[in-house]
GULUM-656921 format. One record per atom (N, C-alpha, C, O): x, y, z. Coordinates in steps of 0.1 Angstrom, whole numbers, plus 5000, padded with zeros to 4 digits. Example, Ala and Ser with C-alpha at 12.3 -4.5 7.8 and 13.67 -1.06 7.14 Angstrom:
GULUM-656921
513249435078
512349555078
513249675078
514249675085
512849785071
513749895071
512950005079
513450115080
END
This chain:
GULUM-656921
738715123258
739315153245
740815113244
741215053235
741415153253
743015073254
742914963249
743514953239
742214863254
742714743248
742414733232
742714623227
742014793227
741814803210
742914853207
743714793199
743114973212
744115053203
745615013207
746515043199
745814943221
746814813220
746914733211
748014733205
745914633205
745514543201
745814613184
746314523176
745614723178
745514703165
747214813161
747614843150
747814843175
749114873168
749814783175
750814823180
749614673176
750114533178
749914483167
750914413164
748814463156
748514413147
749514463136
750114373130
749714543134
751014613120
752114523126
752714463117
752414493139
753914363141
753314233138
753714183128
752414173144
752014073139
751614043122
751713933116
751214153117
751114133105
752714133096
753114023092
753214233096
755014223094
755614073096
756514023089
755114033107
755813873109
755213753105
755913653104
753713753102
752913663099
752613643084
752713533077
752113783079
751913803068
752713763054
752113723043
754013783056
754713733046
754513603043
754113553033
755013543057
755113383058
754113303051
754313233041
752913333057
751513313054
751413303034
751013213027
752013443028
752113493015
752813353007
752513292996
753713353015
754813233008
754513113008
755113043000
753813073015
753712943016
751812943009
750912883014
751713052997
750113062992
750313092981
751013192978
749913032973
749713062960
748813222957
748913292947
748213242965
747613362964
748213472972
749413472973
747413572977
747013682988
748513762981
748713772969
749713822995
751113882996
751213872984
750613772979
752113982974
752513952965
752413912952
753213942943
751113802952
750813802942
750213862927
750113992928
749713812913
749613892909
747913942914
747714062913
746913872919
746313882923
746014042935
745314142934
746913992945
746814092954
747614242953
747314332960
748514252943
749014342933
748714412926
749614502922
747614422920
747214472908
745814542915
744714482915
745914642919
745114782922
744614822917
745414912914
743914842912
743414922901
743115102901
742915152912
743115182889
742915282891
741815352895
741915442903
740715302891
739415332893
738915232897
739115122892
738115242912
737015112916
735915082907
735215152899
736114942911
735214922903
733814802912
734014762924
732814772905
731714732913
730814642911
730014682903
730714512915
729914432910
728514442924
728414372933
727814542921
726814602934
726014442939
725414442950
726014352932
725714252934
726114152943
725514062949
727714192945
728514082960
728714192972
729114302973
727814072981
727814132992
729214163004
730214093002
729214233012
730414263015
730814253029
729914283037
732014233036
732414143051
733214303053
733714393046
733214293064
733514413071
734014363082
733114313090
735714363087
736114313099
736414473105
736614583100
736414443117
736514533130
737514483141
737714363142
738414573149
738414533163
737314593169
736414643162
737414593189
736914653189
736914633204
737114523210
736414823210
736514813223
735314773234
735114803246
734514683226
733714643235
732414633227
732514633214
730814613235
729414603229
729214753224
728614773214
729814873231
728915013228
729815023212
729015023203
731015013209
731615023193
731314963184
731215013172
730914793187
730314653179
729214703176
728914693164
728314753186
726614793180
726514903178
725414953176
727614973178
727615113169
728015093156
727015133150
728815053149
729415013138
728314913132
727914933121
728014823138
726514683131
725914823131
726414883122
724914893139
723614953134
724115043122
723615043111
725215123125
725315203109
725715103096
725115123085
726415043096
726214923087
724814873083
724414913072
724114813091
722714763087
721614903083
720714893075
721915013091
721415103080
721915143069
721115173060
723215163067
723415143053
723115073043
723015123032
722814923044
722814783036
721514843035
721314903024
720314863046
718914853038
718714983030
717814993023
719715103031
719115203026
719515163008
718815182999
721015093008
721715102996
721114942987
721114922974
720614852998
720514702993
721214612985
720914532977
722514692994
723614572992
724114513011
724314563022
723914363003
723714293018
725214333026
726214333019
725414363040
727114383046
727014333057
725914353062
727714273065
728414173076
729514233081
730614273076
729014263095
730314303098
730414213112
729614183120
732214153112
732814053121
733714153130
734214263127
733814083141
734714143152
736214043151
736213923149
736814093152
737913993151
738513973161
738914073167
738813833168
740013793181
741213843180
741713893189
742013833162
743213903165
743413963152
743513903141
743514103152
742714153135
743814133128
743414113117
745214123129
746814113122
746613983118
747113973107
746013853123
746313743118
745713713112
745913633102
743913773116
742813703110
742813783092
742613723081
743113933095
743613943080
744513913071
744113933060
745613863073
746913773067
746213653066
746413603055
745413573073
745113453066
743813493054
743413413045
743213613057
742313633043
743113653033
743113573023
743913763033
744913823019
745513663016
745413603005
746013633026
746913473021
745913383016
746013343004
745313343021
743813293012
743113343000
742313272994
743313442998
742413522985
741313552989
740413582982
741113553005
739213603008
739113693019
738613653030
739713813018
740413913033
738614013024
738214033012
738314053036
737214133040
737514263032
738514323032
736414293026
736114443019
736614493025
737714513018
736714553035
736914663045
737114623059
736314543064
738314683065
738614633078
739814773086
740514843080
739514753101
740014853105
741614853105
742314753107
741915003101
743714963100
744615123107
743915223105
745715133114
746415213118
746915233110
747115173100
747215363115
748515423103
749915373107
750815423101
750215293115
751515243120
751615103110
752715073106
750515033107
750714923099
749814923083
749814833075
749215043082
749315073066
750215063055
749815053044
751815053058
752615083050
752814933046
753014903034
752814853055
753014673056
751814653042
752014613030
750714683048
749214633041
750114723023
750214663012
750414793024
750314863009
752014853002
752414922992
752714793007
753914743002
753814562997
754514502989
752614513004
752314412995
750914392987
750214292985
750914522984
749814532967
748014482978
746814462973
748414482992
746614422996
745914522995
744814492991
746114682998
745214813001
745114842984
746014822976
743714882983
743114982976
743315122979
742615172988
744315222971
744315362974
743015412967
743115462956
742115402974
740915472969
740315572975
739115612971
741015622983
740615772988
740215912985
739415992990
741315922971
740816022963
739916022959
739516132954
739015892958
738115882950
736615902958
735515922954
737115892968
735415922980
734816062978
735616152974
733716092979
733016212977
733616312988
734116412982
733716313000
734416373010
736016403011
736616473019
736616343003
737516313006
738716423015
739816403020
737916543014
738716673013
738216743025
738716843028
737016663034
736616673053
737516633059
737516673070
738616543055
739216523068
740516593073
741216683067
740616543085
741716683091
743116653081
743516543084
743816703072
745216683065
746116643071
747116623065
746316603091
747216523094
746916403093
747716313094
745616383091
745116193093
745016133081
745016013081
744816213069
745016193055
746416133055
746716023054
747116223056
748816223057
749016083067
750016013064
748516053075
749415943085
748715803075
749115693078
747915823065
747715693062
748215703045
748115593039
748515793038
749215813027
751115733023
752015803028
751415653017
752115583012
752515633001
751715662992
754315643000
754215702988
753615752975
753615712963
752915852983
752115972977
750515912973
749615962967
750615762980
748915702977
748215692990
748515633000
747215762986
745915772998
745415653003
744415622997
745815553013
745415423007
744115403022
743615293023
743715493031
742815433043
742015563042
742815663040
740815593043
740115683054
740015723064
738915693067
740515783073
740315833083
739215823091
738315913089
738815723101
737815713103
737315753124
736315753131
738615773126
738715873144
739915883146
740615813140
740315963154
741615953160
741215973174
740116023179
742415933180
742515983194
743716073198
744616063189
744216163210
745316223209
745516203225
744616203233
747116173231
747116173246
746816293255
746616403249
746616303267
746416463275
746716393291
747216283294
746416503297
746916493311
745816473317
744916543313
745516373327
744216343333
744116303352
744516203358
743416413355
744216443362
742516413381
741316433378
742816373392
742016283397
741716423407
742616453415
740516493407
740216623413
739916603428
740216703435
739416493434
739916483444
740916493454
740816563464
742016403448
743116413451
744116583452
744916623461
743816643440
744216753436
744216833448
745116843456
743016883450
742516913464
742916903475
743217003482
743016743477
743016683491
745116763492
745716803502
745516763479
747216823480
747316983478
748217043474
746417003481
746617173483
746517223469
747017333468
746017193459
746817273448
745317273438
744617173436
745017413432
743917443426
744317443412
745417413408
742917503404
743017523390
744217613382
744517593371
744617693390
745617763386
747017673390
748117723386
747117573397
748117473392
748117373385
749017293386
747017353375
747717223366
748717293356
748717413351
749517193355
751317203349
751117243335
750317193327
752117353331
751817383320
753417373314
753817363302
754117373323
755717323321
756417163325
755517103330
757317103325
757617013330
758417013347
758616923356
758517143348
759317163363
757917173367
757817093376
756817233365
755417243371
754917103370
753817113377
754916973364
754616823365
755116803374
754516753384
756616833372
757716733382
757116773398
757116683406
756816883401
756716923409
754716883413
754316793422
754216923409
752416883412
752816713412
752516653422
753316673404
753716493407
754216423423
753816323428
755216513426
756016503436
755016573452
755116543464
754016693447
753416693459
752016593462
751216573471
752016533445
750816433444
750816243452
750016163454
752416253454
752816103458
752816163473
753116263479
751915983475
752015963490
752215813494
752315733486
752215783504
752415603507
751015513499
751015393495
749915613500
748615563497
749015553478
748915443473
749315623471
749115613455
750915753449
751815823454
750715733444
751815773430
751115903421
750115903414
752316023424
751616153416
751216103404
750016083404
751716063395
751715963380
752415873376
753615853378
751415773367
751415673366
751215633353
750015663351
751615583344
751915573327
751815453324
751515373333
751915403312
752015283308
753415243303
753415303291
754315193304
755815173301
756215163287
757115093283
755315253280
755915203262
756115353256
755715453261
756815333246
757115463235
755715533233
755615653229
754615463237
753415523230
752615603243
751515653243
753615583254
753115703261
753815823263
753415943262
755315753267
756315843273
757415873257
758615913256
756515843246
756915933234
756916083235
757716163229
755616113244
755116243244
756216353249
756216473246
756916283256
758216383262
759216373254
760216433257
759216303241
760416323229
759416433225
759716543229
758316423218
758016523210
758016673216
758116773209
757716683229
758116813238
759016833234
759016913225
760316793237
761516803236
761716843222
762716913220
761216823213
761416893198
762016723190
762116693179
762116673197
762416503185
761416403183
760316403188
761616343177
761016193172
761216143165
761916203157
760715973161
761415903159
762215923142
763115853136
761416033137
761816063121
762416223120
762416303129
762716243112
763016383112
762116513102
760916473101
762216583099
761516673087
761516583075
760516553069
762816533073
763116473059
762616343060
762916273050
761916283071
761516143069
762816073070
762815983062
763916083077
764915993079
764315983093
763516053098
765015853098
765415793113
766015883121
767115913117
765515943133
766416043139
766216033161
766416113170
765815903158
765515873173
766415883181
766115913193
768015853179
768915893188
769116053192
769516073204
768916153183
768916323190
769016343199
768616273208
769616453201
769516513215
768216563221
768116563233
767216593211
765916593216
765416483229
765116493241
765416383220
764916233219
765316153236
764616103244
766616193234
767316163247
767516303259
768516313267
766416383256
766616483268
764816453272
764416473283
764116413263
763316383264
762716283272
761816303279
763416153270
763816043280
764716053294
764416003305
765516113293
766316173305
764816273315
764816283327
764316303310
763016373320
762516253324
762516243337
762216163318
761216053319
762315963333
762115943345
763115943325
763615893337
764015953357
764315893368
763916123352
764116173362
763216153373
763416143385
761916143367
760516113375
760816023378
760816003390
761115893369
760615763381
761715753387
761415743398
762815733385
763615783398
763615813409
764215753418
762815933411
762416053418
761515943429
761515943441
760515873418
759215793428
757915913425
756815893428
758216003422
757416093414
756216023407
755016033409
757115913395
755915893382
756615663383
757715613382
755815623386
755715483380
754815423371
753715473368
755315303366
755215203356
753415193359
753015253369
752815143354
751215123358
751514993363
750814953373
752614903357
752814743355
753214743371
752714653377
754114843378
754714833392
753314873398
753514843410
752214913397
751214943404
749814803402
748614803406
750514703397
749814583394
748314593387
747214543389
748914723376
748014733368
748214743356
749414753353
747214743345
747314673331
747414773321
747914743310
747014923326
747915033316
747115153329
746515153339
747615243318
747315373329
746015413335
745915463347
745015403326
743715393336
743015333344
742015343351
744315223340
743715143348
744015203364
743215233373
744915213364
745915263379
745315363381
744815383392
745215473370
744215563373
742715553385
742415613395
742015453376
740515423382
740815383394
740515443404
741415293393
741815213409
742115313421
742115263432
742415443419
743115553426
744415503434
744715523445
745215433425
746515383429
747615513426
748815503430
747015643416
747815703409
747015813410
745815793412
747415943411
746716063413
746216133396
745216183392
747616093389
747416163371
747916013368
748515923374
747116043350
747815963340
747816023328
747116113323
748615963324
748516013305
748015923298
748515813298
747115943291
746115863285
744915983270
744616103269
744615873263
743915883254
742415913258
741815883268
742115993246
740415963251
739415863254
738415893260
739715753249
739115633251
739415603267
739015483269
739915663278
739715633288
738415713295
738215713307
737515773285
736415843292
735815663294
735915583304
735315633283
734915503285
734915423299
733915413306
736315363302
736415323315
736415373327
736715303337
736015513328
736015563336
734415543344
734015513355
733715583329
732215553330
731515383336
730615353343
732515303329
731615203334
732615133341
732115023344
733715133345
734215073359
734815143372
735315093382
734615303367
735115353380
734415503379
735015603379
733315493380
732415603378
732415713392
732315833391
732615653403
732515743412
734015793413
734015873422
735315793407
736215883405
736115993397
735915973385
736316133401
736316253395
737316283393
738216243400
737316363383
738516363373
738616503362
737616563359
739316523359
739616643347
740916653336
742116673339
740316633321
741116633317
741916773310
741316873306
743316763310
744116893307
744916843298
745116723295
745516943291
746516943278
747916933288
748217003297
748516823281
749916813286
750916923291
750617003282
751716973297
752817053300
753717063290
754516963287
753617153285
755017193274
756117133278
756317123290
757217093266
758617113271
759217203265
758617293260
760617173266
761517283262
760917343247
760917463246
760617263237
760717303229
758717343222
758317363210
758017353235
756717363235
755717223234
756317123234
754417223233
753417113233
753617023225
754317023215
753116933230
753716763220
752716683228
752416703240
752116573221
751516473219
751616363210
751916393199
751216243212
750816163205
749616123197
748616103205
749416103187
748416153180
747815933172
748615863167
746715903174
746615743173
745715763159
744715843158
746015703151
744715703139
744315613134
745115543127
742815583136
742115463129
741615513114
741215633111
741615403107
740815393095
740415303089
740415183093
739915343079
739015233070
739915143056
739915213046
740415043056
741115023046
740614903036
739914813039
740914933023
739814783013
740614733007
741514773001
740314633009
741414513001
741514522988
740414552983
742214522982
742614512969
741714412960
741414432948
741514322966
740914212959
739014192962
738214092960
738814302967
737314312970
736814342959
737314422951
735414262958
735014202942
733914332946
733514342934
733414382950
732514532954
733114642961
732614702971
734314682953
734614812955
733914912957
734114972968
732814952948
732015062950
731215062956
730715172959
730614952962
730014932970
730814942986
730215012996
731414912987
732314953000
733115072999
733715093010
733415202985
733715322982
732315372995
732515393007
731115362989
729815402990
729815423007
729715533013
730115273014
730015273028
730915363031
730415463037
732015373030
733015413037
732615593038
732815663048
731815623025
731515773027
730315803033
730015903039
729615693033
728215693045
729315703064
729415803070
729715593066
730015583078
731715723084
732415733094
731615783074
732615923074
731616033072
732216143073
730416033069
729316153073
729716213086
730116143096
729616403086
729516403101
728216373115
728316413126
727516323109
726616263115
726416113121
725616073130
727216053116
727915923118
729015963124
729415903135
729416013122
731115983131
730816063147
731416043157
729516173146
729016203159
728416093168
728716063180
727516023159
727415893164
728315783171
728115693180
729215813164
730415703168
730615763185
730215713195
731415873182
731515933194
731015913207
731615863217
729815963206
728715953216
728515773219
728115713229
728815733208
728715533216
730015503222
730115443232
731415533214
732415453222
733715573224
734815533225
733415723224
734515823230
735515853219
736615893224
735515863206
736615883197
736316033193
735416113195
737316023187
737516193182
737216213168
738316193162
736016263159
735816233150
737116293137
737716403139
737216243126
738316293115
737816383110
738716453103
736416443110
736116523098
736116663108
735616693119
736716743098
736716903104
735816953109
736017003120
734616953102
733517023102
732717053114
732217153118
732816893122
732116943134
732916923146
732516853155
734316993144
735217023157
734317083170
734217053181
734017143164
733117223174
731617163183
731217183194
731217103174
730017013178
730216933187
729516933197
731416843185
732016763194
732316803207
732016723216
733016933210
733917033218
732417013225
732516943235
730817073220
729817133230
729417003234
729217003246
729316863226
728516763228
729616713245
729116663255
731216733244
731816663254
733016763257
734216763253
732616813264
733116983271
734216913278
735316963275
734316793288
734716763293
736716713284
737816733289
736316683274
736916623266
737916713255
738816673248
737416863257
737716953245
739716953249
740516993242
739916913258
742316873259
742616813248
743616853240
741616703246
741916603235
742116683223
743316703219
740916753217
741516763203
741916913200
742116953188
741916993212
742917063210
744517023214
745417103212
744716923217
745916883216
746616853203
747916843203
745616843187
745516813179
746816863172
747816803169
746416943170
747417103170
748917043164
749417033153
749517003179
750516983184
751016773186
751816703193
750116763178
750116593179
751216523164
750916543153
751916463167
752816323164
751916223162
751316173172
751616163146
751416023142
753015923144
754015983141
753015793149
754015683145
754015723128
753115803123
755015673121
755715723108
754615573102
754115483109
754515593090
753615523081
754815453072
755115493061
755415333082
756615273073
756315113074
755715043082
756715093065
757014923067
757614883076
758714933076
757514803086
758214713101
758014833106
758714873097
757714933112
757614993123
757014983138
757415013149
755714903134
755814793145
756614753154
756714793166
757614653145
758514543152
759014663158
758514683169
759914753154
760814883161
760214893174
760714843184
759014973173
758114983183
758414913198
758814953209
757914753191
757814643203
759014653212
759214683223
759714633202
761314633209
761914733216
762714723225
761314913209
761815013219
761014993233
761415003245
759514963229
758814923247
759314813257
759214793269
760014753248
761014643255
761814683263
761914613274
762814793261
763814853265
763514953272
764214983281
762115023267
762015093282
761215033297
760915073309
761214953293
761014793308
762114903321
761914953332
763314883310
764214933323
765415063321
766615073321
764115163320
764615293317
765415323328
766715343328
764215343339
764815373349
766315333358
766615393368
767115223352
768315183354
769315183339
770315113340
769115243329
769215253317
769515373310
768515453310
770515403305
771215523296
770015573287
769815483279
769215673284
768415683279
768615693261
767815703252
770115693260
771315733247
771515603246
771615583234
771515503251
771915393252
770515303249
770815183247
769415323249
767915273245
768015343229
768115253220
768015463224
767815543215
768815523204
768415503192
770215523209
770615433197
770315293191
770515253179
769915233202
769515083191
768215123185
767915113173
767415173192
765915233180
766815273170
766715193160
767515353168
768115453158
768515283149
767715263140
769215213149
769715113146
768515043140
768415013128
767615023147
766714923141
765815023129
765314963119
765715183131
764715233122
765415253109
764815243099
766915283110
767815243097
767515143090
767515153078
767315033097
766914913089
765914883081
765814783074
765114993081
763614963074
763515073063
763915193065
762915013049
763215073042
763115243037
761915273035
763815313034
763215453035
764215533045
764515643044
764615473054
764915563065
766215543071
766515533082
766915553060
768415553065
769015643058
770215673059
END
């Protein structure tokens, strides 16, 4: 699942950088009056059939998503297609820029604001039968000045995951997983040995964010201003840096691996912080490691997480609105989104069957009680690009002012509109 949910908050930068260009040099899609003009009420010509782009983490999500699709089309008999896409940021900028972008296609709330500052999203949310199941932070992470513009269609949230073997083999039982950060620092430090690394991360904001939001900061404030330089922000990074320092906590990348589970699976790494979509890879490339997942260690200023949200978004210019209205509240059933679950590890949006989920994957219940206490990325225009560039810089934290990283975020989030 990593590489998706890499892949599609990569997509909000590539779109930010592509999309315009793409716009300008088109008579159509960006901007135009075409891709502009939203309308209030959907509307439906039940007769055009409808394209449905996806990323996606593999065969078990692609033929999860086709089969409820094709049961939908025969039950409703409106014909629907759904495409996987190689790079979902570009392949949708060349639809909107062309005038022929897919009914419906998967979108983050980190690159919603991009899609809905140039007139391509349909806020048609309000308008779904359900609309009022889903959890009110996932609503909110895809809302745009004050317009509902994506569905919520899973989220995921980070946790502590932790290799029970190992645990063991270091002396230390259930009554030691870390519920503070001096109790990390320390289970980390009796977890490193010559053989593997107490923990092991992936080197970007979208892991080791989790220790700003402990810390009480992030990258926005109450008021929706830019507030990444804080003293939060940077006591928060100053932890981060203390560990790897220490030799406590490394890069996954220094462990000649490709994100944290991976280093994880490999047993290069005793813990990682990671999303639920690493049940996934656990299952089919490193099955014989045992494992347990836990809710992160408070910081100072109590629990924090990062909180990932997918959804459903429709193009503005989709000639079968209601017809893709129609899917979107079929495949947001809580029956379907259990479904989802059970094929590719997501955390379903709709309230109702928190609980169902909890009994169906016991194993899993850190995740969405972490919920609680979970941080979306801000739903801004260029936030992306910000992004890329703060993971840039933390390359080299560990020799690096952590005040001295956070002010230029702070610099670059000024720049974008809304947040200065």
């Amino acid at each position: 699942m990593k590489i998706t949910r890499r892949a599609l908050l990569a997509a909000g930068a590539a779109l930010t950088a592509t999309a315009t260009l793409a716009a300008c040099s088109s008579g159509g899609g960006f901007g135009s009056p075409a891709a502009s003009a939203s309308s209030s009420a959907v509307s439906s010509d039940n007769h055009q059939p409808l394209t449905i782009l996806i990323g996606t983490s593999g065969d078990a999500e692609t033929n999860a998503v086709k089969d409820a699709v094709a049961a939908w089309s025969k039950q409703s008999g409106t014909q629907a297609t759904v495409n996987v896409a190689s790079d979902l940021g570009q392949q949708l900028s060349q639809g909107f820029a062309g005038g022929n972008p897919p009914d419906l296609f998967y979108v983050t709330n980190d690159s919603v604001a991009t899609y809905a500052s140039n007139g391509s999203l349909e806020p048609y949310v309000t308008q779904l039968k359900n609309k009022d199941s889903f959890y009110p932070s996932l609503v909110k992470a895809f809302t745009v000045n004050g317009k509902e513009y994506a569905a919520p269609k899973d989220f995921s949230t980070l946790a502590l995951v932790i290799n029970t073997d190992m645990w063991t083999a270091a002396g230390l039982t259930d009554k030691d997983y870390p519920t503070t950060w001096d109790q990390l620092e320390q289970v980390a430090q009796k977890l490193t040995t010559p053989q593997h690394v107490g923990l092991a991360v992936s080197g970007q904001f979208e892991r080791l964010g989790v220790f700003m939001a402990e810390a009480g900061g992030w990258l926005v404030d109450d008021n929706g201003k830019a507030a990444a330089s804080s003293d939060a922000n940077v006591q928060g990074l100053t932890y981060a840096k203390k560990l790897l320092s220490e030799g406590a906590m490394k890069y996954a990348s220094q462990l000649g691996a490709g994100w944290g589970g991976e280093a994880f699976g490999t047993q290069k790494a005793a813990m990682t912080i990671e999303g639920n979509w690493i049940s996934g890879a656990m299952t089919k490339d490193y099955s014989s490691v045992k494992y347990k997942v836990v809710k992160l260690p408070a910081g100072p200023k109590g629990e924090g997480t990062i909180q990932y949200d997918g959804g459903w978004g429709m193009a503005s210019q989709s000639k079968n609105k209601g017809g893709a209205l129609d899917l979107v509240t079929y495949l947001t059933q809580p029956d379907q989104q259990l479904g989802f679950a059970k094929a590719f590890g997501v955390m379903p949006s709709v309230q109702s069957i928190a609980d169902q989920w909890k009994q169906q994957f016991p194993e899993q219940t850190a995740f969405l009680d972490s919920a609680a206490s979970s941080k979306s990325i801000p739903s801004v225009a260029g936030i992306s690009d910000v992004i890329k560039n703060f993971d840039s810089q933390l390359d080299g934290l560990s020799s690096t002012d952590p005040k001295q990283i956070l002010d230029k975020v702070q610099t670059n989030l000024q720049a974008l509109p809304g947040l200065s």
